[in-house]
N, C-alpha and C positions, 0 to 999 in steps of 0.2 A: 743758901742762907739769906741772900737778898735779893730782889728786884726792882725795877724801874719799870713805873709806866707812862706809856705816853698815849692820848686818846687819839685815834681816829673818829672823826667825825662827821655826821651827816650835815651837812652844806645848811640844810634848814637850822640849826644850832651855830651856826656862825653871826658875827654881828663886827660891824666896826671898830664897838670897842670891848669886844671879847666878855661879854657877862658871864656867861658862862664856865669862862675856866674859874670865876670863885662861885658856883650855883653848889649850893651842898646838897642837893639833888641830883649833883649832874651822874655822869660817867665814872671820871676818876675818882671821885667821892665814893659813890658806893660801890666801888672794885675796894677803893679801899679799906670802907667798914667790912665787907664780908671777909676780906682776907686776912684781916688783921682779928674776927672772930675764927673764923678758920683753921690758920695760924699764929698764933701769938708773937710767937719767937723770930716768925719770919720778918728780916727789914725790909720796910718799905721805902723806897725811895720816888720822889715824885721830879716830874718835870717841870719847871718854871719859865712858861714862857708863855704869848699870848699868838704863835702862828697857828696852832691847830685849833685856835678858837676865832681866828679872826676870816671875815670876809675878804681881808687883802691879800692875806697868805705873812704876813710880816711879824715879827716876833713883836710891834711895838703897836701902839694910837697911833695912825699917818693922820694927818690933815689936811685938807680939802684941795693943799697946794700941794700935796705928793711927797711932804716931809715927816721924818716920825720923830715925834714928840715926846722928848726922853721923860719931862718932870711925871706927865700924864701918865703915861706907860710906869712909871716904877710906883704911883699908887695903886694900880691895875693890879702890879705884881706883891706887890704886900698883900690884899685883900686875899689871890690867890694862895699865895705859900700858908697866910695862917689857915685860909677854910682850908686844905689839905692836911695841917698839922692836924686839927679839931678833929678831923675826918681818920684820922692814925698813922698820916705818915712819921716816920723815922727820920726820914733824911731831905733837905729841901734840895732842888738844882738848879739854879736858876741859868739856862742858856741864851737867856735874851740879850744878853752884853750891853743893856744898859746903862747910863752913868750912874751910879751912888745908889744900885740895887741892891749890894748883899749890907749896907749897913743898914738901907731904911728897912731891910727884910728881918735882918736880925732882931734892929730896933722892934719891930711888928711883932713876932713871933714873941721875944720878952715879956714884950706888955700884955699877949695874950697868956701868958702861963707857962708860954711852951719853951722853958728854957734849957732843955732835954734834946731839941730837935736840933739834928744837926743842920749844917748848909755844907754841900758840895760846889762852889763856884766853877761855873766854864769862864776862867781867867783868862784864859787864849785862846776865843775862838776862831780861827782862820776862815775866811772867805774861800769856798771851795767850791770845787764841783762834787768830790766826791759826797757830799750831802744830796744829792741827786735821788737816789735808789730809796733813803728815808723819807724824802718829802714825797717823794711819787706813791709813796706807800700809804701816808697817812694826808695825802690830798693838802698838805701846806706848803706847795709852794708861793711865793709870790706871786699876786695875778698882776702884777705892772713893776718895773726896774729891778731890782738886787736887794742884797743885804751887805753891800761893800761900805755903805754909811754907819755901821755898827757892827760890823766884821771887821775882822783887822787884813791886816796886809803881811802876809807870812814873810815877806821879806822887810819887815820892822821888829826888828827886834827889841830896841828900846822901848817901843811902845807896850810891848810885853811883860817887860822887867817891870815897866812899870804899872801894868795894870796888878801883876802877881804883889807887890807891896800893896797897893791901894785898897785890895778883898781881901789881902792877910789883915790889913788894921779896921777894916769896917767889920770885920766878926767871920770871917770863913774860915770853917775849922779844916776844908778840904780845899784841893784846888786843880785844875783839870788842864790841861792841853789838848785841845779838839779841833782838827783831827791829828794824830803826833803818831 
């Protein structure tokens, strides 16, 4: 009854600052309209993030000094969740673990109409390995450092509890442990 997409893509469609993942032309746009003509009933759930669309491999905007730019990165990701909504998804997720993403997304999606469309939050993402096999799959790994600057540290718990209050009050109607 539902899916999740996440695009692979050709290297030529990446860019710095991820244009692409709001292009309503792209990929997951029109996977989306056909399948959502297709099947109607079926939910769609999309991915919210900007590594399979960037030339760094990193979920956010890095800058020139090798840092990723949380404010930058969370208008990225608003522009993406709504063109996805537009486009028929059901359910938004955002895995980028940025700061103050699921309110300014809900914020976003409100103002566009889409007060229907749910958000699934990755509230705990864990710095892993086993994310390994996914990124080699869909060619977004990082092409320089980690994602331990906005991954959490599975052995912080407090940091957890707290990120789980902070997207339950910014509008997350789900909320996710990855990998658990």
């Amino acid at each position: 009854g539902a899916i999740v997409l996440f695009p692979a893509l050709d290297d030529s469609k990446k860019t710095s600052l991820a244009e692409e993942s709001y292009n309503p032309d792209g990929l997951v746009h029109r996977a989306l309209r056909r399948l959502k003509a297709e099947w109607p009933d079926l939910t769609l759930i999309t991915d919210v993030a900007l590594d399979p669309y960037s030339c760094d491999g990193h979920d956010g905007i890095v800058s020139e000094d090798g840092i990723i730019l949380n404010d930058e990165t969370v208008k990225v990701l608003v522009k993406q969740a709504v063109s996805q909504a537009d486009a028929g998804a059901d359910i938004i997720s955002p895995s980028d673990m940025m700061d103050g993403r699921i309110g300014a997304i809900r914020e976003g999606l409100d103002e566009a109409g889409h007060t229907d469309v749910s958000i699934l939050a990755y509230t705990a993402k864990y710095a892993s390995a086993f994310y390994g096999p996914f990124r080699d799959a869909l060619d977004s790994a990082p092409r320089f450092g980690d994602k331990k600057t906005y991954q959490m540290d599975p052995a912080n718990v407090r940091e957890a509890l707290r990120e789980v209050e902070l997207d339950a009050a910014e509008g997350a109607d789900m909320l996710m442990v990855k990998p658990a």
